[in-house]
N, C-alpha and C positions, 0 to 999 in steps of 0.2 A: 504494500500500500504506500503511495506517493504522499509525502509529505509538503505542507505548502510553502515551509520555512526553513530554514537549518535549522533551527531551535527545538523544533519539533520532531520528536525523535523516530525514524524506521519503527512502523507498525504493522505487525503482523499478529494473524490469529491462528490458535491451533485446535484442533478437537481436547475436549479436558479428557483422559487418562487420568486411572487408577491412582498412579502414583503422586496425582497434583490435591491431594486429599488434603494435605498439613496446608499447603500455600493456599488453596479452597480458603481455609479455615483462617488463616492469617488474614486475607483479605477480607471477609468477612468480620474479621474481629477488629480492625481496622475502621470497620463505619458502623461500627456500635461503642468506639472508645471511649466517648464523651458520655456515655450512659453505663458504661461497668464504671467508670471511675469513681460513681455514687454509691455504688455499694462497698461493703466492705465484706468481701468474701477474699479467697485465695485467690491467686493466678489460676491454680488450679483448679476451682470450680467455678472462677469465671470460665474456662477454658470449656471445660465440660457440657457446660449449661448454654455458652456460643453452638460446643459444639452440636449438642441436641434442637437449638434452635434451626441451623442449616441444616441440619437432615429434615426438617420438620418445611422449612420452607422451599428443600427442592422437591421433597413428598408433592406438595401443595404445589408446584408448578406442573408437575409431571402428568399427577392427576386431571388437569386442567388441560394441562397443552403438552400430550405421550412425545408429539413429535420434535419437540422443542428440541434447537440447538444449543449446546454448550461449549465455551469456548475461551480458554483461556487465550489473555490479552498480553501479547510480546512487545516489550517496547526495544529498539534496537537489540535485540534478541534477548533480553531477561524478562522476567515473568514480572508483571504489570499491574493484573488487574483479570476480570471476569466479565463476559461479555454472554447475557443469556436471552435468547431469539425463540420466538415460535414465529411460524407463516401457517398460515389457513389462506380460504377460499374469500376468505371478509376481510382481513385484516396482517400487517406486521406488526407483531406485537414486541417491543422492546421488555423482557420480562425485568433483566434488573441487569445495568454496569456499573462498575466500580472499581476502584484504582485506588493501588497502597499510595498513603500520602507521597513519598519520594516522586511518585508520576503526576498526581494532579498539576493542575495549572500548566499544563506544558502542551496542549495543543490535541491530545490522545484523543480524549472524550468526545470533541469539538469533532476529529478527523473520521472518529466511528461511525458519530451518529448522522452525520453528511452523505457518508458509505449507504446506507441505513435508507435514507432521505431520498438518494438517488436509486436506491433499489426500490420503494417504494412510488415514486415515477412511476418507473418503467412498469412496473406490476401494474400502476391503477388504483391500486389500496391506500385506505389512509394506514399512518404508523402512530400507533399508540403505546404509552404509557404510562403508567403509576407512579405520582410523584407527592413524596410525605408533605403534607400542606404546610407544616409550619417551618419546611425546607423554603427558604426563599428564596437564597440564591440559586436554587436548583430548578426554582419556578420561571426565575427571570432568566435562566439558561435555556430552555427549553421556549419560554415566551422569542426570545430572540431568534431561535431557530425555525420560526414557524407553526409552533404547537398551542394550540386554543385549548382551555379547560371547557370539559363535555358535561363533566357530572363527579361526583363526588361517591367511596366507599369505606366508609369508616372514618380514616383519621388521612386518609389519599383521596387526590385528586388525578383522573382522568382527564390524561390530556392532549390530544388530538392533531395530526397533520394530515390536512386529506392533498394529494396530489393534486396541481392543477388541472384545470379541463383540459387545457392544452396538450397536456403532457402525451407523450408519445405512446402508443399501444403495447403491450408487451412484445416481446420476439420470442 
């Protein structure tokens, strides 16, 4: 994947494998730090109780969307971040990305969801995702890139980019 800047680092994606369980887990644990850091429990049952939370929420993707891709996110070839896709007959559904802090703010995210953006073009479909509402700046990231809020579930906001009319037919 082509990069727009030097700054911006060589992205590439890989199928997640077996063996990317711990870094799975690290990444994840990663954009819940600012909410274990209120408890006071061990490393290690933070650890444990992260970890039963991702089994629990890839359960809950799987269940929803069997066909769902996963994908771990390479930035100039180290492990990055997690990048998780369904496509159906309706919709590209971005399930959930995320980057160990050492990657944010560097262009990644920005360079995916473009990938994303432009695959959903060519398809026809809008691409939608779930974004925690009292995430802001992840409101006004998405707001910038084209994405309207649809509707609301729980404590997330649905949030919408449908393809232009224009856009070209699939091939």
């Amino acid at each position: 994947m082509t990069t727009p800047h030097s700054s911006t680092p060589r992205v590439e994606l890989r199928p997640v494998a077996p063996e990317d369980e711990e870094f799975l887990l690290d990444v994840y644990a990663s954009t819940r730090a600012d909410e274990m850091a209120l408890v006071d429990w061990t490393d290690e049952i933070k650890r444990a109780f992260l970890r039963s939370q991702l089994t629990a929420q890839r359960a809950d993707y799987e269940a929803r969307f069997p066909a769902a891709d996963y994908r771990v996110i390479l930035a100039d070839g180290a492990p990055a971040g997690r990048l998780w896709t369904a496509r159906t007959a309706e919709q590209i559904r971005l399930l959930d990305i995320a980057l160990l802090p050492e990657f944010q703010n560097r262009g990644v995210g920005k360079l995916l969801l473009r990938a994303l953006i432009e695959e959903s073009e060519r398809a026809r479909l809008p691409l939608r995702h779930m974004v925690y509402q009292f995430n802001e700046g992840g409101m006004r990231f998405y707001e910038r890139l084209g994405f309207t809020p649809v509707g609301t579930a729980g404590a997330y906001v649905e949030m919408e980019r449908v393809p232009p009319a224009t856009a070209p037919p699939a091939s």
